[in-house]
N, C-alpha and C positions, 0 to 999 in steps of 0.2 A: 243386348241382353247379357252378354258373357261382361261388358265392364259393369256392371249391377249390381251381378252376385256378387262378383270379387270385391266392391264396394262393401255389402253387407256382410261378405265374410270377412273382413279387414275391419268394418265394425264390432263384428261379433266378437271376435278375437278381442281387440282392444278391452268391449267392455268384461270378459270371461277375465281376461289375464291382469288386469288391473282394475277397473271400480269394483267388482264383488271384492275382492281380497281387502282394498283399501275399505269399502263397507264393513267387511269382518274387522278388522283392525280397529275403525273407529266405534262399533260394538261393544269388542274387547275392551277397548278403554273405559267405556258408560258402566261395564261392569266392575271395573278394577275400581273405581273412582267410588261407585254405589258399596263395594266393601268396605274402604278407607273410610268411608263417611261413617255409614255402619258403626264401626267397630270404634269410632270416637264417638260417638251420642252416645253409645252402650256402655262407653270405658267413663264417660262424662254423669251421664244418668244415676249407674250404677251407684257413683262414687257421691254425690249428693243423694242418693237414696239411702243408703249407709252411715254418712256423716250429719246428716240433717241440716246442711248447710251448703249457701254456694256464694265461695269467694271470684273477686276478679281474676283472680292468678288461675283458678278452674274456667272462669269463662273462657278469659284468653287462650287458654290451651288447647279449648275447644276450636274456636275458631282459627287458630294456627293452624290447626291439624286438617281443618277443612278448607284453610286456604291453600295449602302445600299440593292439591288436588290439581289448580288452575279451575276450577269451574267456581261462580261466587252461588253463594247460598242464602238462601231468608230462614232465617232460627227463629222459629217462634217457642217460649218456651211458657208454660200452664200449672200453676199451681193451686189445688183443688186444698184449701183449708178447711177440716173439718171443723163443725163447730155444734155443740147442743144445745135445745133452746127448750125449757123444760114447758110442762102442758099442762096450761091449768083450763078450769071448762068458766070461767069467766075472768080474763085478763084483768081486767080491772083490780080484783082480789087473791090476793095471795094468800089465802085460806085456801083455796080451790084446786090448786098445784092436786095433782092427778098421779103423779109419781113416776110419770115415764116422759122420756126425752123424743124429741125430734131429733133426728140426724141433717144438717144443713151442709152442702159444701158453697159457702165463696173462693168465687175463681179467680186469680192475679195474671193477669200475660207479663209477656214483654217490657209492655209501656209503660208496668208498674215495677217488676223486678231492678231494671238496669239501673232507672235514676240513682238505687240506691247502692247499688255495686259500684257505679260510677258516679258519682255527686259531682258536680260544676265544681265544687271548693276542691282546695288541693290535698285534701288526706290522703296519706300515707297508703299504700296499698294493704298493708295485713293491720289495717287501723278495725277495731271492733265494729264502728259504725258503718263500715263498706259490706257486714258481712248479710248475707240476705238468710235466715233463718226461718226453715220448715220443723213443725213439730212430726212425733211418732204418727200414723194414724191418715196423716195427709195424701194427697197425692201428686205427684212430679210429674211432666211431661215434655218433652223434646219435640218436636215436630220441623224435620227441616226439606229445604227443596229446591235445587236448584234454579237458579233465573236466568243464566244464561242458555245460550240456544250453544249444544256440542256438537263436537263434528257429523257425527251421523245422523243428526236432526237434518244438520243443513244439506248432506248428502243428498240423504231419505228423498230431501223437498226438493233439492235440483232433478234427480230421476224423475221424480212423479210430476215434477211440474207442480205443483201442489206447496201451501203452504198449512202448515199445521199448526198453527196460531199458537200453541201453548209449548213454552219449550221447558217445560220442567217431565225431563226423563226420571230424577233419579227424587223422590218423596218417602221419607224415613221417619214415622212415627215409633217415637219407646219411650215408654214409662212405664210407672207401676208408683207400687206405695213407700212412703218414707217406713224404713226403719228404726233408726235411731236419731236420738237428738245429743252428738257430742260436742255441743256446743257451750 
Protein backbone atom coordinates (compact mmCIF):
# COMPACT_ATOMS: atom_id res chain seq x y z
CA UNK A 1 0.00 0.00 0.00
CA UNK A 2 2.76 2.45 0.95
CA UNK A 3 4.69 1.69 -2.83
CA UNK A 4 1.07 2.87 -4.33
CA UNK A 5 0.74 6.11 -2.86
CA UNK A 6 4.35 6.94 -3.43
CA UNK A 7 3.62 5.85 -7.08
CA UNK A 8 0.56 8.25 -7.27
CA UNK A 9 2.35 10.87 -5.57
CA UNK A 10 5.36 10.79 -7.86
CA UNK A 11 2.51 10.88 -10.54
CA UNK A 12 0.79 13.74 -9.13
CA UNK A 13 3.83 15.59 -8.86
CA UNK A 14 5.00 14.97 -12.30
CA UNK A 15 1.76 15.89 -13.77
CA UNK A 16 1.27 19.37 -11.25
CA UNK A 17 4.95 20.39 -12.01
CA UNK A 18 5.11 19.91 -15.73
CA UNK A 19 1.94 19.00 -17.99
CA UNK A 20 -0.34 21.93 -16.36
CA UNK A 21 2.34 24.45 -16.82
CA UNK A 22 3.42 23.02 -20.25
CA UNK A 23 -0.70 23.11 -20.85
CA UNK A 24 -0.65 26.83 -19.74
CA UNK A 25 2.22 27.58 -22.13
CA UNK A 26 0.70 25.94 -25.14
CA UNK A 27 -2.64 28.01 -24.20
CA UNK A 28 -0.57 31.11 -24.15
CA UNK A 29 0.71 30.51 -27.50
CA UNK A 30 -3.18 29.80 -29.05
CA UNK A 31 -3.59 33.27 -27.74
CA UNK A 32 -0.64 35.01 -28.80
CA UNK A 33 -1.00 33.52 -32.28
CA UNK A 34 -5.31 34.47 -32.22
CA UNK A 35 -3.84 38.18 -31.75
CA UNK A 36 -1.09 38.14 -34.56
CA UNK A 37 -3.91 36.99 -36.74
CA UNK A 38 -6.24 39.38 -35.43
CA UNK A 39 -4.56 42.34 -35.73
CA UNK A 40 -3.42 41.42 -39.68
CA UNK A 41 -7.04 40.64 -41.10
CA UNK A 42 -7.92 44.07 -39.10
CA UNK A 43 -4.74 45.86 -40.55
CA UNK A 44 -5.66 43.86 -44.14
CA UNK A 45 -9.58 44.61 -43.93
CA UNK A 46 -9.33 47.89 -42.89
CA UNK A 47 -6.99 48.87 -45.56
CA UNK A 48 -9.19 47.52 -48.47
CA UNK A 49 -12.06 49.02 -46.90
CA UNK A 50 -10.56 52.45 -47.18
CA UNK A 51 -8.86 52.07 -50.54
CA UNK A 52 -11.64 50.22 -52.28
CA UNK A 53 -9.25 47.95 -53.60
CA UNK A 54 -7.11 44.70 -53.05
CA UNK A 55 -3.81 44.22 -54.68
CA UNK A 56 -1.50 41.14 -54.53
CA UNK A 57 1.24 42.84 -52.79
CA UNK A 58 -1.96 43.30 -49.79
CA UNK A 59 -2.73 39.84 -50.15
CA UNK A 60 0.53 38.64 -49.76
CA UNK A 61 1.23 40.65 -46.73
CA UNK A 62 -1.62 39.16 -45.44
CA UNK A 63 -0.76 35.84 -45.62
CA UNK A 64 3.02 36.42 -44.63
CA UNK A 65 1.89 37.80 -41.49
CA UNK A 66 -0.21 34.75 -40.79
CA UNK A 67 2.46 32.45 -41.82
CA UNK A 68 5.11 34.03 -39.57
CA UNK A 69 2.65 32.43 -36.70
CA UNK A 70 3.57 28.58 -37.63
CA UNK A 71 0.02 27.59 -37.56
CA UNK A 72 -1.54 27.45 -41.54
CA UNK A 73 -4.71 29.12 -42.00
CA UNK A 74 -7.88 28.79 -44.71
CA UNK A 75 -8.77 32.86 -45.77
CA UNK A 76 -11.87 32.80 -47.05
CA UNK A 77 -12.40 36.27 -48.21
CA UNK A 78 -16.50 37.78 -49.30
CA UNK A 79 -17.39 40.43 -51.07
CA UNK A 80 -20.99 41.58 -50.97
CA UNK A 81 -21.55 44.04 -54.20
CA UNK A 82 -24.25 46.11 -53.99
CA UNK A 83 -26.33 46.49 -56.81
CA UNK A 84 -30.20 48.41 -57.68
CA UNK A 85 -32.59 46.86 -59.67
CA UNK A 86 -35.28 49.36 -60.27
CA UNK A 87 -39.23 48.25 -59.84
CA UNK A 88 -41.56 48.33 -62.36
CA UNK A 89 -45.23 46.62 -61.71
CA UNK A 90 -44.95 44.87 -65.06
CA UNK A 91 -41.33 43.99 -66.37
CA UNK A 92 -42.17 43.65 -69.49
CA UNK A 93 -42.93 47.61 -69.98
CA UNK A 94 -40.84 50.21 -69.09
CA UNK A 95 -43.60 52.78 -68.80
CA UNK A 96 -44.39 51.08 -65.47
CA UNK A 97 -41.03 51.86 -63.57
CA UNK A 98 -42.54 52.60 -60.10
CA UNK A 99 -39.69 54.93 -59.02
CA UNK A 100 -37.99 53.03 -56.24
CA UNK A 101 -35.23 50.69 -56.26
CA UNK A 102 -34.52 47.17 -54.81
CA UNK A 103 -31.35 46.88 -52.89
CA UNK A 104 -29.56 43.39 -54.12
CA UNK A 105 -26.16 42.34 -52.79
CA UNK A 106 -24.01 39.57 -55.28
CA UNK A 107 -21.66 37.76 -53.23
CA UNK A 108 -17.79 37.03 -54.85
CA UNK A 109 -15.49 34.49 -52.51
CA UNK A 110 -12.41 33.32 -52.77
CA UNK A 111 -12.59 31.32 -56.04
CA UNK A 112 -13.58 34.30 -57.71
CA UNK A 113 -11.35 37.06 -56.15
CA UNK A 114 -7.77 35.37 -56.59
CA UNK A 115 -7.93 34.31 -60.20
CA UNK A 116 -7.83 37.77 -60.82
CA UNK A 117 -5.15 38.95 -58.34
CA UNK A 118 -3.21 36.07 -59.55
CA UNK A 119 -3.90 35.37 -63.39
CA UNK A 120 -2.00 32.11 -64.80
CA UNK A 121 -0.20 34.80 -67.44
CA UNK A 122 2.66 36.61 -66.14
CA UNK A 123 1.59 40.27 -65.32
CA UNK A 124 3.56 42.27 -63.70
CA UNK A 125 2.39 42.59 -60.10
CA UNK A 126 1.30 46.40 -59.69
CA UNK A 127 -0.18 45.77 -63.40
CA UNK A 128 -3.90 47.48 -63.28
CA UNK A 129 -5.46 44.29 -64.43
CA UNK A 130 -4.23 42.27 -61.14
CA UNK A 131 -5.97 44.86 -59.16
CA UNK A 132 -9.37 43.43 -57.71
CA UNK A 133 -11.81 46.56 -57.27
CA UNK A 134 -14.77 47.20 -54.68
CA UNK A 135 -16.95 50.20 -55.12
CA UNK A 136 -18.32 52.63 -52.07
CA UNK A 137 -21.31 51.17 -50.64
CA UNK A 138 -20.03 47.22 -50.81
CA UNK A 139 -19.25 45.00 -48.38
CA UNK A 140 -15.70 43.18 -47.53
CA UNK A 141 -15.23 40.29 -45.48
CA UNK A 142 -12.23 38.26 -44.13
CA UNK A 143 -13.00 35.04 -42.50
CA UNK A 144 -9.96 33.00 -41.34
CA UNK A 145 -9.21 29.64 -39.37
CA UNK A 146 -6.75 27.71 -38.64
CA UNK A 147 -6.30 23.96 -40.03
CA UNK A 148 -3.89 22.68 -38.20
CA UNK A 149 -4.27 20.70 -34.98
CA UNK A 150 -1.85 23.19 -31.98
CA UNK A 151 -0.09 22.02 -29.31
CA UNK A 152 -2.86 22.25 -26.77
CA UNK A 153 -5.38 20.61 -28.93
CA UNK A 154 -3.11 17.69 -29.15
CA UNK A 155 -2.28 18.03 -25.39
CA UNK A 156 -6.03 18.57 -24.36
CA UNK A 157 -6.62 15.01 -26.50
CA UNK A 158 -3.61 12.97 -24.99
CA UNK A 159 -5.13 13.81 -21.24
CA UNK A 160 -8.57 13.08 -22.17
CA UNK A 161 -7.92 10.34 -24.20
CA UNK A 162 -10.32 11.84 -26.32
CA UNK A 163 -10.11 13.21 -29.88
CA UNK A 164 -11.78 16.46 -30.77
CA UNK A 165 -12.12 16.11 -34.35
CA UNK A 166 -12.13 19.63 -35.31
CA UNK A 167 -8.84 21.33 -34.80
CA UNK A 168 -9.48 24.88 -35.70
CA UNK A 169 -9.04 26.93 -32.18
CA UNK A 170 -8.37 30.15 -33.42
CA UNK A 171 -11.62 31.50 -36.17
CA UNK A 172 -11.50 35.37 -37.08
CA UNK A 173 -14.34 36.96 -38.89
CA UNK A 174 -13.99 41.08 -39.72
CA UNK A 175 -15.43 43.12 -42.17
CA UNK A 176 -17.60 45.73 -42.58
CA UNK A 177 -18.44 48.29 -45.61
CA UNK A 178 -16.21 49.70 -48.26
CA UNK A 179 -15.54 53.38 -47.93
CA UNK A 180 -13.87 54.72 -50.53
CA UNK A 181 -13.00 53.95 -54.22
CA UNK A 182 -9.32 55.26 -54.72
CA UNK A 183 -8.82 53.56 -57.46
Amino acid sequence: MNVISKLVAILLTIFLLFIVPLSFNFERQDDLVKMTAQNAVTKFVDSVRNKGYITPTMYNELTEELGRSGYSFDIELTHEQKLYYPVYTDPANPNTFTGDYRVHYENSYSTQILPILFPNNSLPKNNKNRLYKLNAGDYFKVEIKNTNRTNATTLRDFLTGGNTGNPTVIHIPYGGMVHNEDY
